[in-house]
Structure formats: structure tokens, C-alpha cells
Backbone bond lengths (Angstrom), bond angles and torsions (degrees), N, CA, C in turn:
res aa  C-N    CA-C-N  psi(-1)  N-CA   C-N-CA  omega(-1)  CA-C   N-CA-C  phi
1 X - - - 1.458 - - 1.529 107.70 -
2 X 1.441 111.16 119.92 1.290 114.27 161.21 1.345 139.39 -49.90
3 X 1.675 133.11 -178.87 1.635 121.45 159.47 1.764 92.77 -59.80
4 X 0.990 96.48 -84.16 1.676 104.21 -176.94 1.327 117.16 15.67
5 X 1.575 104.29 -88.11 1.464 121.47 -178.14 1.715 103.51 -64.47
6 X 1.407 122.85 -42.46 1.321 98.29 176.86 1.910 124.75 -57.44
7 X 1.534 90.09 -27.72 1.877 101.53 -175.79 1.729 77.22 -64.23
8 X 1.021 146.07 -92.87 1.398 151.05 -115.41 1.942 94.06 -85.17
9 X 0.843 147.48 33.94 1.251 162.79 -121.88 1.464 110.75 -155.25
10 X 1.660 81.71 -78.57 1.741 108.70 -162.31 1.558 99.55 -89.96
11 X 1.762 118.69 -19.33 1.426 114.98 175.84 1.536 106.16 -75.10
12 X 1.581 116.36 -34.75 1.364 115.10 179.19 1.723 110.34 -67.93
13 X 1.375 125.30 -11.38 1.195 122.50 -147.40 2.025 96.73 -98.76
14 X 1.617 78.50 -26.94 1.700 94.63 -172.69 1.882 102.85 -99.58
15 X 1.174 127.59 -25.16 1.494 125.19 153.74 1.927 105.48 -59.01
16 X 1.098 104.75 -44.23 1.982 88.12 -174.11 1.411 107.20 -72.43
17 X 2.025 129.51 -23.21 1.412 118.67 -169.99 1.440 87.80 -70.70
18 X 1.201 157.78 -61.89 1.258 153.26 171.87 1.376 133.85 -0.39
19 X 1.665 104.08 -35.97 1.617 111.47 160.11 1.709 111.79 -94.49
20 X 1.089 114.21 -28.87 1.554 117.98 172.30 1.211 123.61 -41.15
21 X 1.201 147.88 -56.52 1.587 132.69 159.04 1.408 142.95 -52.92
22 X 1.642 92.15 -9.41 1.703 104.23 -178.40 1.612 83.42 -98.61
23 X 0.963 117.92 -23.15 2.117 99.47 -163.71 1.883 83.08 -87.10
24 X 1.089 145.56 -48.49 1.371 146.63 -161.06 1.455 91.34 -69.60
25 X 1.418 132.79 -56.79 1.348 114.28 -158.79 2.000 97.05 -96.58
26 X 1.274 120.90 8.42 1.044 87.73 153.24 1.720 131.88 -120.12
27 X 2.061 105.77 22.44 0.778 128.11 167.77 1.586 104.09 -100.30
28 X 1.301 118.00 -2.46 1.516 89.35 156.35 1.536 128.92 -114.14
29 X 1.743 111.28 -11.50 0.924 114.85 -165.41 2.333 99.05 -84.17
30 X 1.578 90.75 -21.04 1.749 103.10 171.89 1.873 101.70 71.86
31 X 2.019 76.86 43.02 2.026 79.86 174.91 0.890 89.68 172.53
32 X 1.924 93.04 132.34 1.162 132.40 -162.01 1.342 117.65 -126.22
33 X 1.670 120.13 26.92 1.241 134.19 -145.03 1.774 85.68 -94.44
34 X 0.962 132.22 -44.76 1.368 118.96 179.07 1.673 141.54 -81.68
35 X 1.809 80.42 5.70 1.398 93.77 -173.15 1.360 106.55 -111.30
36 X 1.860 111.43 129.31 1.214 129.54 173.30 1.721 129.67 -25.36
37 X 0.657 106.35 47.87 1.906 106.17 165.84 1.762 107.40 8.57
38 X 1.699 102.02 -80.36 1.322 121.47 176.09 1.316 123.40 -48.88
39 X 1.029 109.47 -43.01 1.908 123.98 179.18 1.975 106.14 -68.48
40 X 1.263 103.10 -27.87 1.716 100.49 -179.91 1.053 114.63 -96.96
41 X 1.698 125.81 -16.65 1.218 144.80 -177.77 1.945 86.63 -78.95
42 X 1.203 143.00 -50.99 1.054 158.32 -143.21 1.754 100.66 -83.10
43 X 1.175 89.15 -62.82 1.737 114.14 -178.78 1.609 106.60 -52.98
44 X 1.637 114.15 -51.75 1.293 112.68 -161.60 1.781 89.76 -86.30
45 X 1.436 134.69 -15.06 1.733 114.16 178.08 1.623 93.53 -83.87
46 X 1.239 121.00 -42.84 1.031 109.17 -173.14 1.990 122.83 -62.59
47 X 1.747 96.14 -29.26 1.553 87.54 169.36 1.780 114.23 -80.62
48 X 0.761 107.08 -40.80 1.770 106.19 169.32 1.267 122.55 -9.38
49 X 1.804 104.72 -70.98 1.260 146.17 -154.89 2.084 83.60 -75.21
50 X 1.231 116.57 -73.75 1.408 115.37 -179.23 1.625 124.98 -37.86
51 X 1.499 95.93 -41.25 1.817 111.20 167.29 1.373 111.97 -71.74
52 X 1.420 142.28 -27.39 1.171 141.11 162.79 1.649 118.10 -40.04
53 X 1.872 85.99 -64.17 1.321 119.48 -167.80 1.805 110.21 -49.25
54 X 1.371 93.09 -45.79 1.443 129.91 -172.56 2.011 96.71 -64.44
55 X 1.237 131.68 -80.31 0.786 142.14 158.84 1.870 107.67 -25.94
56 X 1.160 121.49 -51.73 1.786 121.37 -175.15 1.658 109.52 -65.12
57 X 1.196 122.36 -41.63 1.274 137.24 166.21 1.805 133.79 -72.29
58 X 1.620 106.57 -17.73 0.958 118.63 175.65 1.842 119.17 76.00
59 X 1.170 95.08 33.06 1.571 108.79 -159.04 1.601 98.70 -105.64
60 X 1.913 109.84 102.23 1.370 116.93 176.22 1.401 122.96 -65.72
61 X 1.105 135.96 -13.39 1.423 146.65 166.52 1.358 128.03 -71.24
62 X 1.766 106.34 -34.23 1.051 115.98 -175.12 1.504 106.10 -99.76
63 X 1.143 114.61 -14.30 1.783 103.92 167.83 1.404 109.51 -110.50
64 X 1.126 117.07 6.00 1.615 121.04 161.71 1.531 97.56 -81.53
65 X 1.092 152.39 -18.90 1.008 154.44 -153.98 1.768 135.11 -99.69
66 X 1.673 73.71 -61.01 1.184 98.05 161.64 1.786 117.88 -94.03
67 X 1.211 130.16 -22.24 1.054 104.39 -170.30 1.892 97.27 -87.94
68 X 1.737 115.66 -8.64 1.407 89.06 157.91 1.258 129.42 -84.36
69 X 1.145 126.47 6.50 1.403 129.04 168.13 1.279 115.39 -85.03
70 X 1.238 111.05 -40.78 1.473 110.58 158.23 1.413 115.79 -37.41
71 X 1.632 119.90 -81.99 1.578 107.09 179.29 1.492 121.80 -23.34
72 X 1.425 96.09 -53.47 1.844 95.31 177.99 1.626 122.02 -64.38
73 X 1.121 93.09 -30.24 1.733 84.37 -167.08 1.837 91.82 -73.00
74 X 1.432 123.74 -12.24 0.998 114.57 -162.66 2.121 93.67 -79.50
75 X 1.294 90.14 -62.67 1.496 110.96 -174.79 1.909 97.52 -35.86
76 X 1.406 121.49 -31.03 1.357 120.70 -151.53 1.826 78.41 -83.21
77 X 1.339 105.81 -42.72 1.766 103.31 -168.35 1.047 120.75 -64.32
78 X 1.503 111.80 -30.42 1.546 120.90 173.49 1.583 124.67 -59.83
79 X 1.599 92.16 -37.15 1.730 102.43 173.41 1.254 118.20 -75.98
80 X 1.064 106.62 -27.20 2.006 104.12 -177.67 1.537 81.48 -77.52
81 X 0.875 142.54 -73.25 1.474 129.15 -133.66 1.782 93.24 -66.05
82 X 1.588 116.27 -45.78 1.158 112.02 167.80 2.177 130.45 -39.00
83 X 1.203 74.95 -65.70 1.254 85.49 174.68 1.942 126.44 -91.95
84 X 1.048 92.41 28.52 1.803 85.91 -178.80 1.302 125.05 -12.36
């Protein structure tokens, strides 16, 4: 592994902790009343589309990245709808 891929790595590693405290605190607090509906609906087409992209190019950083953000943005959608 190159600098390259390690820079694009550790930037993907620190873009996915970014959804991690909103999915933890709103899986523990069991409310999701302040969290954007639209913005995760937004997040998860927009990560999709990047994991595709990511996947068409053969680019390990970028679907390591996105497809863990994906899980989350999914997990984040599941709780709002869960928890309104």
C-alpha cells in the first residue's frame, strides 16, 4: 500500500466516524426526533451513487468508505422511521 491509498484510507476511515455518534446516541437515547429524515435520505442516495462509482473504477478506499457509510446511513434510516 502506497501514501496515496493510505491518505485515501484513513480520510475514508475519518469521513465514516462522522456518522457514528449520531447512530450511537440515537440508538441509545431510542429517538430520532431531531434527526433529519431528508438529510439521511440525501446522504444514503448520495452514498450509493459514490459506492457504485467506487466499485466502476475499482477504487478500494472509495468503496471501503462509502459502503461503510452506507450501513450507517442505513441503520440511521431505520431508527428514525423506528423511533419517530
Amino acid at each position: 500500500m502506497n501514501a496515496i491509498e493510505i491518505l485515501g484510507y484513513t480520510a475514508g476511515t475519518i469521513s465514516t466516524l462522522t456518522f457514528l455518534p449520531q447512530v450511537i446516541k440515537t440508538w441509545r437515547s431510542k429517538s430520532a426526533g431531531d434527526v433529519s429524515l431528508m438529510m439521511f435520505v440525501f446522504a444514503t442516495v448520495s452514498v450509493i451513487m459514490w459506492l457504485v462509482y467506487g466499485i466502476l473504477i475499482k477504487n478500494g478506499s472509495i468503496i471501503y468508505t462509502n459502503g461503510t457509510i452506507l450501513i450507517l446511513s442505513l441503520i440511521m434510516l431505520w431508527l428514525k422511521i423506528k423511533y419517530k
